[in-house]
C-alpha positions as CSV (number, residue, x, y, z in Angstrom):
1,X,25.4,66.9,-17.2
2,X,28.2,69.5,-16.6
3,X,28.2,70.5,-13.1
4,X,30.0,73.6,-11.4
5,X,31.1,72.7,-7.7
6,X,33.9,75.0,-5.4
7,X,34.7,76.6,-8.9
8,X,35.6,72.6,-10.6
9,X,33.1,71.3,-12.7
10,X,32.6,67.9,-13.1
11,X,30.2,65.3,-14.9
12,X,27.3,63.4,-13.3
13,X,25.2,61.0,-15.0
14,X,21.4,61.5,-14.9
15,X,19.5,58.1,-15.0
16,X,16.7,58.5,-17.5
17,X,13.2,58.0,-17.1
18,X,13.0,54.2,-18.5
19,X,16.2,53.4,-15.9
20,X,14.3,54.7,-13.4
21,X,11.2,53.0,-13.7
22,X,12.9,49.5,-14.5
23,X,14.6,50.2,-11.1
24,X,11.4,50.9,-8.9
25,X,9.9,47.6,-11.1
26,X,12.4,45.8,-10.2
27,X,12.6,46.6,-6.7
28,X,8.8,46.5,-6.4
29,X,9.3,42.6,-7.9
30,X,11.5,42.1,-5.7
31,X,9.3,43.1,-2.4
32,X,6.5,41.2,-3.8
33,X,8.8,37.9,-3.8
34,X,9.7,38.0,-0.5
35,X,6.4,38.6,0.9
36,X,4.9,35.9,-1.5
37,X,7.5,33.9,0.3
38,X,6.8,34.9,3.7
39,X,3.0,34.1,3.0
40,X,4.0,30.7,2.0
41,X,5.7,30.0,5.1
42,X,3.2,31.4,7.4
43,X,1.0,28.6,5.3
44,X,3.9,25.9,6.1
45,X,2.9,26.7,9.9
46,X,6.4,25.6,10.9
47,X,5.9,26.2,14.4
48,X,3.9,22.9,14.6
49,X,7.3,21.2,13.7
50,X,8.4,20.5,17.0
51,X,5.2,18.1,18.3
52,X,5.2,16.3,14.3
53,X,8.9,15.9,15.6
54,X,8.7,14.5,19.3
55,X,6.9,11.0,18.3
56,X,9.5,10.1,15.2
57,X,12.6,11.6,17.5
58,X,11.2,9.6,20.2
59,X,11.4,6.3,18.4
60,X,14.8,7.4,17.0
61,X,16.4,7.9,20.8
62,X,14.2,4.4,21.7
63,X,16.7,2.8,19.0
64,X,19.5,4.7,20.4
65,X,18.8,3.4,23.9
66,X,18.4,-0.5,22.6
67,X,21.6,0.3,20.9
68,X,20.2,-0.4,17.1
69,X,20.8,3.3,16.2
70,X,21.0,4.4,12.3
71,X,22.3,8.0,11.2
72,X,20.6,7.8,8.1
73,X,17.6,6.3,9.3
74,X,17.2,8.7,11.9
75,X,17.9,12.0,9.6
76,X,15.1,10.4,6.8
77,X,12.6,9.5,9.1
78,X,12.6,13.2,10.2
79,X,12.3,15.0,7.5
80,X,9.6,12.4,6.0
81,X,7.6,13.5,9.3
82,X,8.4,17.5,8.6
83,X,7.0,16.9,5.0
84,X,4.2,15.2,6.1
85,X,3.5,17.8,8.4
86,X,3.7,20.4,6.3
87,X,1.9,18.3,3.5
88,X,-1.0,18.2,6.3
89,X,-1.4,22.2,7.0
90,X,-1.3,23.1,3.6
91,X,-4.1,20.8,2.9
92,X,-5.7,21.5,6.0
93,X,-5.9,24.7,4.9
94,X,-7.1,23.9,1.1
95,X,-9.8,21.7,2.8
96,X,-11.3,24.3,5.3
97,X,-11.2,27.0,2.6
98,X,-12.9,24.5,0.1
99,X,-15.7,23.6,3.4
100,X,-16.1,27.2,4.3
101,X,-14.5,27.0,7.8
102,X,-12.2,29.7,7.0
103,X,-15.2,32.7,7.0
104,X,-14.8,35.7,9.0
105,X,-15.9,34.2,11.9
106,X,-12.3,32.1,12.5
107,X,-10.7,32.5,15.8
108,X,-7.6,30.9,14.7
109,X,-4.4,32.1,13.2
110,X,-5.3,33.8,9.2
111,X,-5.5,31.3,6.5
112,X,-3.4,31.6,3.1
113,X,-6.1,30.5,1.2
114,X,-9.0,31.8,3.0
115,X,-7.7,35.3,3.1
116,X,-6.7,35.4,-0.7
117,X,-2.5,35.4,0.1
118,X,-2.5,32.2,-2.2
119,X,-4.8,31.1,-4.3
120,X,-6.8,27.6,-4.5
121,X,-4.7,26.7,-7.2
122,X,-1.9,27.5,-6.3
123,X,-2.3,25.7,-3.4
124,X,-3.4,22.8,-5.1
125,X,-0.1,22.4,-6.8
126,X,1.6,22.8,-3.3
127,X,-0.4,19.8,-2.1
128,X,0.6,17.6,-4.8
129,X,4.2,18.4,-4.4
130,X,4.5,17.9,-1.1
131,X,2.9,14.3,-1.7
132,X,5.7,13.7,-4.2
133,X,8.3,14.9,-1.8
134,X,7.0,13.0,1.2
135,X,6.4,9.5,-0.6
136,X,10.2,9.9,-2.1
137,X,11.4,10.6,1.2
138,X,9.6,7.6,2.8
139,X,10.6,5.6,0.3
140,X,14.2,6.0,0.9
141,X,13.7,5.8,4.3
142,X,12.3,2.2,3.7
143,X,14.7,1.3,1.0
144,X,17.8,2.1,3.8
145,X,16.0,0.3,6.6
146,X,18.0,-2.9,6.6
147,X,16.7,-4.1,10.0
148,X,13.3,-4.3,7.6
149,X,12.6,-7.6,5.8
150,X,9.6,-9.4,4.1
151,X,6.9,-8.8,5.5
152,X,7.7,-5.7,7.5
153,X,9.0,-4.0,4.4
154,X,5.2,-3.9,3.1
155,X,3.6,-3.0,6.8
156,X,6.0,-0.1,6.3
157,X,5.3,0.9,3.1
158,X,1.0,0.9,4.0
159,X,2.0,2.7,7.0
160,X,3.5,5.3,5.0
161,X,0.8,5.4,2.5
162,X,-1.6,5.8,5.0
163,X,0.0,8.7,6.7
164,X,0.4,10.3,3.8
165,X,-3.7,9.7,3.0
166,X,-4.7,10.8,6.4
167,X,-2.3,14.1,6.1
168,X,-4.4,15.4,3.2
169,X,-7.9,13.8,3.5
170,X,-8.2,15.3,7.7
171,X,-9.9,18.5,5.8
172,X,-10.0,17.4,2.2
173,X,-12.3,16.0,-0.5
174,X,-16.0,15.4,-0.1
175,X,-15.7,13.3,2.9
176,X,-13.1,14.7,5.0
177,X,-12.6,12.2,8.5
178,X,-11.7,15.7,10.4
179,X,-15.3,16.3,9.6
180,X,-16.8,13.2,11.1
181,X,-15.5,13.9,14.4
182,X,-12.4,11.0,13.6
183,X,-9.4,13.9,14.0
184,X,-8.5,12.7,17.0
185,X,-8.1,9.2,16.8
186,X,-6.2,9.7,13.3
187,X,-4.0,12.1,15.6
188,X,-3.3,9.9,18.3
189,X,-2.2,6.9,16.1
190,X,0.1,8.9,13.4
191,X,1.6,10.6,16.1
192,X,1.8,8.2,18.8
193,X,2.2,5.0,18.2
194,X,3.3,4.8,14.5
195,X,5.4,7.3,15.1
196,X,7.1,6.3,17.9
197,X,6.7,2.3,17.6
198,X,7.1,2.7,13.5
199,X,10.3,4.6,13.9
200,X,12.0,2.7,16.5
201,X,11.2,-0.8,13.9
202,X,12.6,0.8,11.2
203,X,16.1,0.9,13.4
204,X,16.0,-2.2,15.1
205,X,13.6,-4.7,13.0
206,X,11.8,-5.5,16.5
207,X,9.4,-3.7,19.2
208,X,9.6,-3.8,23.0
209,X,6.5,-3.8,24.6
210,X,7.5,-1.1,27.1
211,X,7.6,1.5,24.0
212,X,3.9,1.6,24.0
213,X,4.7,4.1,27.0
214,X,6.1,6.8,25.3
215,X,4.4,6.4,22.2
216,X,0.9,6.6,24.2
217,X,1.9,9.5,26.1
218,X,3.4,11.3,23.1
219,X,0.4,10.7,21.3
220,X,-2.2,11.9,24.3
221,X,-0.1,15.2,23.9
222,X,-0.5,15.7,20.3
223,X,-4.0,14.8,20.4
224,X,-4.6,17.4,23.7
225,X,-2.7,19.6,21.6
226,X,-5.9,19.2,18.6
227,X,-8.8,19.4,21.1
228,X,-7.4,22.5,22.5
229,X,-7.6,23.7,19.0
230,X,-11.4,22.4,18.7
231,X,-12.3,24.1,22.0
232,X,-11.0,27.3,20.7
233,X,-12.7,26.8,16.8
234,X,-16.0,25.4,18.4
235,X,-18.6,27.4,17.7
236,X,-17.2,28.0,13.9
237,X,-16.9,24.4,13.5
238,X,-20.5,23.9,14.4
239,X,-21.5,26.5,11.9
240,X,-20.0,24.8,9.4
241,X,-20.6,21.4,10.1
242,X,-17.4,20.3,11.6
243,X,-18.6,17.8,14.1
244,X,-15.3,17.4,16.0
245,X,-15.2,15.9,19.9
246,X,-15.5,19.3,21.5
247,X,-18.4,20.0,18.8
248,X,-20.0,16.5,20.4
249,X,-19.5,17.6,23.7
250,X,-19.6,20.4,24.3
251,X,-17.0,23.0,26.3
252,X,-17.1,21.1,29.5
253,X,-16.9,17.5,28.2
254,X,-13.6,18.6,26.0
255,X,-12.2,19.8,28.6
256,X,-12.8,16.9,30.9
257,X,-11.7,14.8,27.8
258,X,-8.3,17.2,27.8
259,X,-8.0,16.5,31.5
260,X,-7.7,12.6,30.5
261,X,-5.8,12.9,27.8
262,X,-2.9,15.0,29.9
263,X,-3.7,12.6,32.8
264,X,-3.0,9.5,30.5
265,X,0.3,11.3,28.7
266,X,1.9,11.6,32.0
267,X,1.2,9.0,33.7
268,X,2.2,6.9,30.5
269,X,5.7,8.7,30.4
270,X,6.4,8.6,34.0
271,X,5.4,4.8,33.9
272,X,8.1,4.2,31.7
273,X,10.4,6.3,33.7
274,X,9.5,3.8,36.4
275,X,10.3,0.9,34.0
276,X,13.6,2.3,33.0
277,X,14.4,2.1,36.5
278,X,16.7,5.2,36.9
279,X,15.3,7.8,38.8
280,X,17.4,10.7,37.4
281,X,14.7,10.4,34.4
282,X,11.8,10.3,36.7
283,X,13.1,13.4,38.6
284,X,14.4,15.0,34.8
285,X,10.5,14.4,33.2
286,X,9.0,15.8,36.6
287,X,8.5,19.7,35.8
288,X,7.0,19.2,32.3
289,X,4.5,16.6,33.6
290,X,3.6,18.4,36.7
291,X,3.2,21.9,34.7
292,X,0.8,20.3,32.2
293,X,-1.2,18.5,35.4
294,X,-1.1,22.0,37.2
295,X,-2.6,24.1,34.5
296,X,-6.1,21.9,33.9
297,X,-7.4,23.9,36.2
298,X,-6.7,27.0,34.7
299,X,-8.5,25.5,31.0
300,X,-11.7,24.9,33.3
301,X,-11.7,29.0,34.4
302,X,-11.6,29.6,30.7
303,X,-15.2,31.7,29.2
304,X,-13.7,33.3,25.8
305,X,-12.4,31.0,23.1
306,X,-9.3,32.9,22.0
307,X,-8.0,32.3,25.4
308,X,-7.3,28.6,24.7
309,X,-4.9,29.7,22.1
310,X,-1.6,30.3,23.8
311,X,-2.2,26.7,25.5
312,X,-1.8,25.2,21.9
313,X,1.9,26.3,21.5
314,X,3.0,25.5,25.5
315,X,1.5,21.7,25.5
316,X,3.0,21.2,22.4
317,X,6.6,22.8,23.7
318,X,6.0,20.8,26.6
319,X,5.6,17.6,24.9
320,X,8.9,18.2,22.7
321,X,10.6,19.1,26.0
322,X,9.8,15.2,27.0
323,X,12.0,14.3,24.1
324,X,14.3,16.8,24.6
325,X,15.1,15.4,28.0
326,X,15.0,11.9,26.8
327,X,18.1,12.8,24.7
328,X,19.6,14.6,27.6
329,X,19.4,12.0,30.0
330,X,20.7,8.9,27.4
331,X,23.9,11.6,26.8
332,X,24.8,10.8,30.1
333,X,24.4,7.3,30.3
């Protein structure tokens, strides 16, 4: 197109109708993948990383304080727990779609499924990558373990089976052991002592019995961290069936069953402070324990579900903080 400008005329090339539409599609595709990817991390839940991570890095800095230490072993048996993790909230989220938890009476954070972001079978396909993923990566882990011989190689290898079983069948299938009020037990052991104790074996080939501290405590955290989440879902879990602890007991009992369960986390941590006999780690692991102590009285003064939310995400950042500290405080020995 000839086009007269301050008395010069120059040329400027129109786009045509079929440029112009393949650019809107194509910036249109374009949007649609990124929030299709954003919707698929929201589904991840990546903010639970940090409490999947504290028993595992636990039992990685237990093998760095007895000196058995492994890089590799250390780097795999991460990121096997951050698969298994997210191989757990995708199917969490399957499973309670699939058991009608996910109606719009939900207190919770919006479900991928649920809301129609991704379908069922889509998410499907998810779930059985993720198994893939998560057995390869435990598999390697066990196949670089050198500490690990005979016997142990095949307790490991259940042990890993068996996490990977309880990640998808918490909410999934006909029988689902979230269902049956087991969550929390399943919780406490995967991310407390197996965790923990599993990890550190995997370094050194042996246990000391004083690491049943920190892998009780850790796993009394996690396992607060789930009934805080029951206390918040109860009623909708009772609608549906979901016959969790709080569901059993009621509002009050959870929360005395909380108060024990961040009673026993401490006091298991700072007992091994004890055992460890420097009080810099005492005094270091002091603030976290004593804020988690301090704000059970706060839970009791609770009357509207939603309010237990925001405690989910600070016991869980509290708990990593343990580990956090841990790694701090063996930097300076």
């Amino acid at each position: 197109m000839l086009i007269q400008a301050n008395n010069r005329p120059y040329f400027r090339v129109m786009k045509s109708d079929p440029e112009i539409h393949a650019q809107t599609t194509f910036s249109a595709l374009r949007k649609d993948r990124v929030s299709q990817f954003a919707v698929w991390i929201g589904a991840m839940r990546l903010r639970t990383l940090p409490l999947a991570l504290s028993g595992v890095g636990m039992g990685n800095l237990l093998a760095l304080q007895a000196e058995s230490f492994d890089g590799f072993t250390a780097a795999a048996s991460l990121a096997t727990a951050a698969l298994l993790q997210v191989l757990s909230n995708l199917a969490n989220d399957l499973g309670d779609y699939e058991h009608g938890a996910d109606g719009i009476h939900r207190l919770g954070p919006l479900r991928a499924v649920g809301s129609g972001a991704i379908s069922a079978a889509d998410m499907r396909i998810a779930v059985r990558l993720l198994v893939f993923f998560s057995i390869a990566a435990g598999l390697a882990l066990l196949y670089r373990a050198q500490s690990v011989v005979g016997m142990g190689v095949w307790i490991m290898l259940g042990v890993g089976l068996s996490a990977t079983w309880a990640a998808i069948r918490y909410t999934m299938g006909k029988q689902p052991y979230g269902y049956a009020g087991w969550g929390d037990a399943a919780v406490w052991l995967f991310f407390g002592p197996i965790a923990v104790l599993g990890t550190s074996y995997l370094h050194s080939g042996h246990l000391d019995w004083p690491w049943i501290l920190p892998a009780m405590g850790l796993g009394c955290f996690s396992t607060a961290v789930l009934n805080l989440n029951n206390l918040r879902d109860r009623e909708g879990d009772a609608r549906v069936g979901k016959r969790t602890q709080v569901v059993r007991m009621g509002q009050t009992g959870g929360l005395y069953y909380h108060s024990f369960l961040i009673g026993l986390g401490v006091g298991s941590l700072w007992g091994y402070a004890f055992w460890v006999g420097d009080p810099t780690l005492f005094v270091a692991w002091l603030p976290p324990g004593t804020f988690l102590l301090s704000a059970l009285p706060r839970l009791y003064r609770i009357r509207n579900a939603p309010e237990f939310d925001p405690w989910l995400g600070r016991t869980a950042g509290l708990a990593f903080l343990f580990v956090i500290i841990f790694f701090l405080w063996l930097l300076m020995q």
